[in-house]
Each structure stands twice: as C-alpha cells, then as structure tokens.
N, C-alpha and C positions, 0 to 999 in steps of 0.2 A: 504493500500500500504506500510504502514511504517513497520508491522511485515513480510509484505512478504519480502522487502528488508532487515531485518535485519535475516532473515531466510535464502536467499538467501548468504548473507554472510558468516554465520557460515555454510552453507554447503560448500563456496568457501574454507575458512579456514578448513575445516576438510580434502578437497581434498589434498589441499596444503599439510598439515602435513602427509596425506595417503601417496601421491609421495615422497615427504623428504624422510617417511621412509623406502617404495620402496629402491628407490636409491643408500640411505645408505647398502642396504645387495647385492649394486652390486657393488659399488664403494665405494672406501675408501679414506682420505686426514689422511696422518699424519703431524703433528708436535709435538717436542719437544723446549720444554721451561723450560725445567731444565737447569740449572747452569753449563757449561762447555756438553753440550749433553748425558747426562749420560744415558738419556734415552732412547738412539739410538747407533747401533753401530760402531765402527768406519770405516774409511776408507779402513785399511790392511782387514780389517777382511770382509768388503762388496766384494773386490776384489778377496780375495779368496775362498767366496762361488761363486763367480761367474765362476771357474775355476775347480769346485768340479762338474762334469758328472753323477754321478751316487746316488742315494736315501743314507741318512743317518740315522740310528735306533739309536738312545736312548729310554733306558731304567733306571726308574728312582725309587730306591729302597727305596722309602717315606713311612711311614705309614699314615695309612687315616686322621688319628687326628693329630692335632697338624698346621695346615697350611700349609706346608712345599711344599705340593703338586702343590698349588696355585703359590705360588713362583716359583717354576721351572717352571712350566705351562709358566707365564709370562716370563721368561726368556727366555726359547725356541720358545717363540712366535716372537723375536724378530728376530732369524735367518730365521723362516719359513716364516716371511713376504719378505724377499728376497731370500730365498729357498723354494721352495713348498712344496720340496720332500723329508722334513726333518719330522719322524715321531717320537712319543712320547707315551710311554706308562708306566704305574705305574704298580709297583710289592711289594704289602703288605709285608716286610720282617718280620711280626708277623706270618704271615699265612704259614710258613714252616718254623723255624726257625733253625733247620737242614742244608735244602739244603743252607741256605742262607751264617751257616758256611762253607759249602762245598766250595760254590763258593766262599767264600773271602769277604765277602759283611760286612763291620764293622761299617759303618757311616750309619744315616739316611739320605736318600736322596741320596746316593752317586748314582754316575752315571756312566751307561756303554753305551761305543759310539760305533757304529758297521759303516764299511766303506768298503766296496770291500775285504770284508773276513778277514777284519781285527780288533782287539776290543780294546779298551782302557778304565782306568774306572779312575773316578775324584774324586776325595772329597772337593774339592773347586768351590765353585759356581761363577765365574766370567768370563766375558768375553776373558783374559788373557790366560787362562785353557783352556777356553772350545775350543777357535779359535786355538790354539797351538796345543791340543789334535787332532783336522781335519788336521791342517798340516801335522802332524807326520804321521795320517793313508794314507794320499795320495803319499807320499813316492812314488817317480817314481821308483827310485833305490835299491833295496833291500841292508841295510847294512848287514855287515859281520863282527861277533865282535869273537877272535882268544881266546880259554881260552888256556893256559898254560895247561899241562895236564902229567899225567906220574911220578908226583914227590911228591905224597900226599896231593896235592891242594883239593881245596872247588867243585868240579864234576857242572858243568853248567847242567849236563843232572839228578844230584843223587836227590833221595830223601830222605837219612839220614837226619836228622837235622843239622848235619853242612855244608853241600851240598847248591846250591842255585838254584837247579831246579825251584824252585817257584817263583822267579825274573827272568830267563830266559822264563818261559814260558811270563811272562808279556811283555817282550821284545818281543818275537815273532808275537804277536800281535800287535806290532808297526811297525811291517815288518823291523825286526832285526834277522838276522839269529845267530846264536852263536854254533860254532864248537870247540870242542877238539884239542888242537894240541901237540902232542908229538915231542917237540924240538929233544929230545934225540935218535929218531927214523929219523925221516924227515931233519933236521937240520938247515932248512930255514923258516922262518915264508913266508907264499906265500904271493903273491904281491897283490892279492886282500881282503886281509884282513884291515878294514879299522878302528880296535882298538884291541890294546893286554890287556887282565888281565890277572893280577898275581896275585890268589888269593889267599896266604896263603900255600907256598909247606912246605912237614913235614919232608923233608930230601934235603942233601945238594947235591946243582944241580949240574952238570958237569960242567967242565969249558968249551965247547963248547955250551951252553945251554946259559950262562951266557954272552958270546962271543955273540951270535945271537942277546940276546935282547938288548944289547949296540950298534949293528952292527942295528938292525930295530931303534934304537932311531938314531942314527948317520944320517940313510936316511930320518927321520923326520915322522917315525911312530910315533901315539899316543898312552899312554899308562894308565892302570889305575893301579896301586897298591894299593894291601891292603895287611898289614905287620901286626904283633903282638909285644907283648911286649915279648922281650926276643928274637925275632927269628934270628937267624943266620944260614942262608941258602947257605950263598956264595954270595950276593948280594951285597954288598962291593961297587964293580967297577957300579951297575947302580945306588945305591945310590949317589956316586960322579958323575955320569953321570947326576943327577937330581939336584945337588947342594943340596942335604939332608944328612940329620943324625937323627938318632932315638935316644931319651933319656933313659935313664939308667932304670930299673924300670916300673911300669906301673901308669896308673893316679889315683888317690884316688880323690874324690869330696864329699865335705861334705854337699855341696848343693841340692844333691840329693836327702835328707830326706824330701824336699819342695815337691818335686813330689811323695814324698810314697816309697822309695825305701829304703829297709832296706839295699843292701851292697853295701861299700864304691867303689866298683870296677864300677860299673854300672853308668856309665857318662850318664845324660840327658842334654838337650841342648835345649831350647828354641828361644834363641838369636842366632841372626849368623852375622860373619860381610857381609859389603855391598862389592860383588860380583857379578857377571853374574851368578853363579849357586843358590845363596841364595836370589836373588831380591826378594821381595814380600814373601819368604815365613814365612809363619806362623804358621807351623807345630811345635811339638817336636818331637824329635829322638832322642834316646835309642840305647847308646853304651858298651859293653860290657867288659870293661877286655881291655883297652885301651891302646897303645902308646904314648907318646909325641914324636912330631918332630919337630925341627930345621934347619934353612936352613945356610947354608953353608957362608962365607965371600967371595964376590965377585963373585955371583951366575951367569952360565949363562942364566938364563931364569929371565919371571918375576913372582916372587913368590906372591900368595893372598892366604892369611890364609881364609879356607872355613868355619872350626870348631873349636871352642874353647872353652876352660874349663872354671869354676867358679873362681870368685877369690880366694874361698875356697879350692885349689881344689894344689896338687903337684904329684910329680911323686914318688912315697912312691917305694925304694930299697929293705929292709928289710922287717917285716914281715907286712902282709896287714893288718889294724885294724881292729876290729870286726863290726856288724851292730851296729850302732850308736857311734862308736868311736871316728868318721871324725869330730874334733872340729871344730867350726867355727875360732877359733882363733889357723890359723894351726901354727903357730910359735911355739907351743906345740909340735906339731908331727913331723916337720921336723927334718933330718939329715943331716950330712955334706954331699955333692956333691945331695944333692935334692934341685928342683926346686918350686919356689909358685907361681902358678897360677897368672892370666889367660895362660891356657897353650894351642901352636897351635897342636891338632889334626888331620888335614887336609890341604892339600895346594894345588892348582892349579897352573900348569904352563904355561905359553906360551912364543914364541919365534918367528919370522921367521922361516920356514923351512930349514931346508939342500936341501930340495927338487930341483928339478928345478920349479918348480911354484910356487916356496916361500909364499906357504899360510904360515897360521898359524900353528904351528904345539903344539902339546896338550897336556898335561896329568896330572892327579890327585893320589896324593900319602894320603890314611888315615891309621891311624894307629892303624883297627880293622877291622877284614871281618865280625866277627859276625852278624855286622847288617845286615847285606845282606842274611846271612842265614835262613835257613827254620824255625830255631827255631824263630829270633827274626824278619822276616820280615814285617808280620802284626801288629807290635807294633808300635801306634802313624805315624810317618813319614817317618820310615824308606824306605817305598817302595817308595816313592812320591819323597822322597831326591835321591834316587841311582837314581831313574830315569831321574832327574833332572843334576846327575854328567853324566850318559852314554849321555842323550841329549847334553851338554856341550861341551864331550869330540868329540863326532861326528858331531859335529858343526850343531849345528840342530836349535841353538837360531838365529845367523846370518841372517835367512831365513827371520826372519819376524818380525817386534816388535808391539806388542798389546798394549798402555796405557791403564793402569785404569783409568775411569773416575771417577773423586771425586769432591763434591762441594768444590767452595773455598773457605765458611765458612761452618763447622759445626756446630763449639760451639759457644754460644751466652752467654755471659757475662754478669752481669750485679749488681751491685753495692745491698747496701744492700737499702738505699735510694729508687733507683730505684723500687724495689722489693715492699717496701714501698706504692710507689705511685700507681703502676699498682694494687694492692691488693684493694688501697683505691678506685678507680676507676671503678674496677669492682667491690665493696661493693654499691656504687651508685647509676652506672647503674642495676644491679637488682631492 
C-alpha cells in the first residue's frame, strides 16, 4: 500500500506541474521588480498605444551575430504585450549590403517603424525614441513646412548634394509635407503653412521678400534659419527681428583632430547644452564650414544656445589654417577682433505669440545648412538632430513626455579594504 500511495502521489505531482504548465501558455502574470520599473513601460507610452487603431511594422536591420537581435526582440516584446498588432521582423544588413546603402540603413540594429503609410527609422534603442517615433507617425494633422525658394536656397525637392531632398523625404514620412515657396512670385507666405526655412539663399532677396518674412514673424510664424559664414543676403532687418548677429569669420576647432578630422573648418560636436531639443541626446554631429552667433543686448525672445564649439575652437577672419594647424593652445592663432571659444552655433527661441492664441511661438537660427544637406546628412547625427530641431520647432515634444527609466544606483563602490575582504572570503569558501 505504501509504494502504491507514494506512486499515487508522484503521479498527482506530475499532473499538477502538467496543468501549471498548461496554463502558463494560456495565461500570463507579469511583474517587474526592477528599481524604478525599468522593466515595464510607462504610463504616457501604455496610453498611447492604446489610442494607436491600426497594426505597427518594425523592421529591424540587426545582423544575426552578435546578440543584438535578442535585445530588440525583448524590447518590442514589451509594446506587443499591450499591443498585439505590433509586428517585428529582422533584415541581415550583410546579406545585401548595396541595397542596404541605398536605403540609408548605417547602424546595426537600426530600426524602421511603419504606421498608416507612414515610416520613421531610429538608431537609438529606448523607450523615449521609440514611443515619440509612434506619436509623430499618428499625426492627425498633416504639417506643412514652407521652404523659401527662388533665390539660390538648398531645393527641399533637389538632389544635388547641396540640396536636402534626402531630409525632406525623411520628413515626409512623418506626415510633414514640405512645399517650395517663391516669396518673390506669390508674396504672402499662406496661412496654413505651419514652419518657414530659410535655407541658405545665394543672392540678395528683395526687399518685399524680406518684408514678408519679418511680417510672418510679427504674426508669430515659426521659423528655422540656416545662415553661413560670410553671407549677406539682405537679412539684416530678421536678424534684428530675432535678436541675433553673426560673427565675423567662420569657426576653426582644433578639437576636431579627437574625432579624425583632418580640416580645421569641420566642427564636431558631441556635447550639447541642456535644452528641449538636445535632452538625452547622445549623438555626434558634423558641421561644416560654420558661423558663430551672438545674441543681441536686450533680446526679445528667450535665447538657449543648442550648439556649441570646443574651447579650442574661435572664429578665424583671415586665412583658414591648414589640416593640423588648429593649436590646442589657440592664443597662438588668434587675431584682433576674433573670438575663443566655446562659441554658440545655434540658438533656439521662444516667446508668446503675437498670435491671438498666444501659444508659443518658435524658431531656431544655426549657422550652417551643410549639415542638412545630401552630402553631409548620413554623417553621425546629423539627420536625428535636424529632426529633432523640425520636431521642436513644430511643437511636437509638448505632446507627450516619455522618462527614461534608470536605476538609482548603478555604480557600486567600494574601498580597497573592502575588495580585500570579499577576495579573502570567497578564497574560503571555495
């Protein structure tokens, strides 16, 4: 009777764990016990899958080796658990390595998000990105961004390499339309245009041109300029309209030899100050043949420096130095009326509007379009930062804010003593 009963048991127990694991492949209990929830995601981001109708494609440009696959897996696992209809699939970027240039595809792992015909692609893996990147493609409203056009500017639609077709096509994808407009023709920028560039004109505008875009700032349009060194186009009257001034000369940075760049003109940027456009990022960005700018005494807006130079780094007047010239110790190389570094590159503004619904009203002034263009847009961060200044300027951060979750210790410390004793401890126990 005693094996029968102990038979009887170990089959009751074998049941038991059968049903368990039944169960488990029909129902699931999650918890996280990570340190601040890291391992779950937050609130903003549950709510607004819940308000996303329609299937979500990513696609994830990993190679097989290396892990990297696993990781995203887990990642996107986390949305699909409160979205179903969220699908996932890997694209060997060794296995075509061609088309993989074609399409743009520069990082491993990077990622392209597909939404109601719309695509977006990531190179940062976090929650932050990825939840932001679904905002943007859900875009009730189609924006409408106005290029300047007519007067030797950078062509939203061109494919020359100083053109920036290849950052508006990215735009479009984010349900941003981007139109040509010939001030000089038409003479009003239209009213449903809900951002102006001025990207870089090569000849000096009309003064009715000039007139409109101080007349669209006055009614509290936003605006992005990208200026060069050296240019004088007739811009004058929106530079004082912006509370700016462009420095004399272009920027030299002798810091750049850190990142491999043989000429002094070629500003890198790793660091950024702390902004709404720069939060979190972690990129570098490659600028080309740069302005300084300075803002004005008693400015009407409020000014935040987005980009800035090395302390190595001034606005060289005279003649540019050769590849490796840019001393560390510029006190060498300056001249009278040059500036030394850290020099602002870029600025953000805001104000109330003139408007009557006195939002906010917008705009960002850098003093290089290069980066934007065809030639230098796949370099490092530049595409990820403009798109970062267009979301900005069309107020697109406001919508929603994502924290990173982080634990709140990382690093563990720990004395030489200490180190000491735990060594001897587990010499011991072995």
């Amino acid at each position: 009777m005693g094996r029968f009963m102990r038979g009887l048991v170990v089959l009751l127990v074998i049941a038991i764990v059968t049903c368990v694991a039944f169960l488990s492949t029909r129902y699931r209990i999650d918890g996280d016990w990570s340190a601040g929830d890291r391992a779950s995601l937050s609130q903003p981001t549950t709510k607004l899958l819940a308000t996303l109708t329609d299937p979500v494609d990513v696609t994830s440009y990993a190679r097989l080796e290396g892990g990297l696959r696993e990781v995203v897996a887990d990642f996107i696992e986390r949305y699909q658990h409160h979205k179903s209809d969220i699908s996932l699939r890997f694209v060997d970027p060794d296995s075509d390595p061609e088309a993989m240039r074609d399409a743009g595809i520069r990082i491993d792992g990077e990622l392209q998000v597909n939404y109601r015909g719309r695509s977006e692609r990531l190179v940062i893996l976090s929650e932050t990105e990825f939840t932001k990147s679904l905002l943007r493609l859900a875009r009730a409203r189609e924006r409408i961004v106005g290029f300047l056009d007519g007067d030797g500017e950078r062509h939203p639609l061109g494919k020359a390499n100083a053109d920036i077709g290849q950052f508006v096509m990215a735009l479009g994808g984010q349900g941003v339309r981007s139109v040509p407009l010939a001030l000089a023709a038409i003479g009003k920028i239209p009213q449903n245009i809900d951002l102006m560039v001025i990207a870089n004109p090569q000849i000096r505008l009309a003064d009715n041109v000039v007139g409109e875009l101080i007349d669209y700032v006055d009614r509290g349009g936003h605006v992005l300029w990208l200026t060069e060194p050296g240019e004088d186009v007739g811009l004058g009257p929106l530079s004082a309209a912006l509370s700016l001034r462009q420095l004399p000369g272009q920027v030299v940075d002798g810091n750049g030899q850190a990142f491999g760049l043989g000429d002094p003109s070629f500003v890198a940027i790793s660091q950024y100050p702390k902004q709404a456009i720069d939060n979190d990022f972690g990129l570098t960005t490659l600028f080309p043949q740069v302005a300084a700018l300075a803002q004005l005494a008693d400015p009407k807006w409020k000014m935040e420096s987005i980009l800035k130079s090395s302390s190595q780094s001034w606005n060289e007047t005279g003649a540019m130095p050769k590849a490796g010239e840019a001393s560390a110790n510029i006190s060498q190389d300056i001249n009278a009326g040059e500036v030394p570094g850290p020099l602002d590159l870029g600025f953000a503004l805001s104000r109330s509007s003139p408007s009557p619904d006195h939002s906010e009203q917008r705009a960002v002034v850098i003093g290089d379009g290069d980066f934007l263009s065809n030639s230098y847009l796949g370099n490092a961060g530049n595409r990820e930062f403009a798109l970062r200044v267009f979301n900005w300027l069309l107020q697109d951060d406001s919508l929603i804010a994502i924290p990173e979750r982080v634990a709140p210790d990382r690093t563990l410390s720990l004395s030489q003593s200490a180190l000491n004793v735990i060594g001897l401890l587990a010499l011991v126990v072995l």
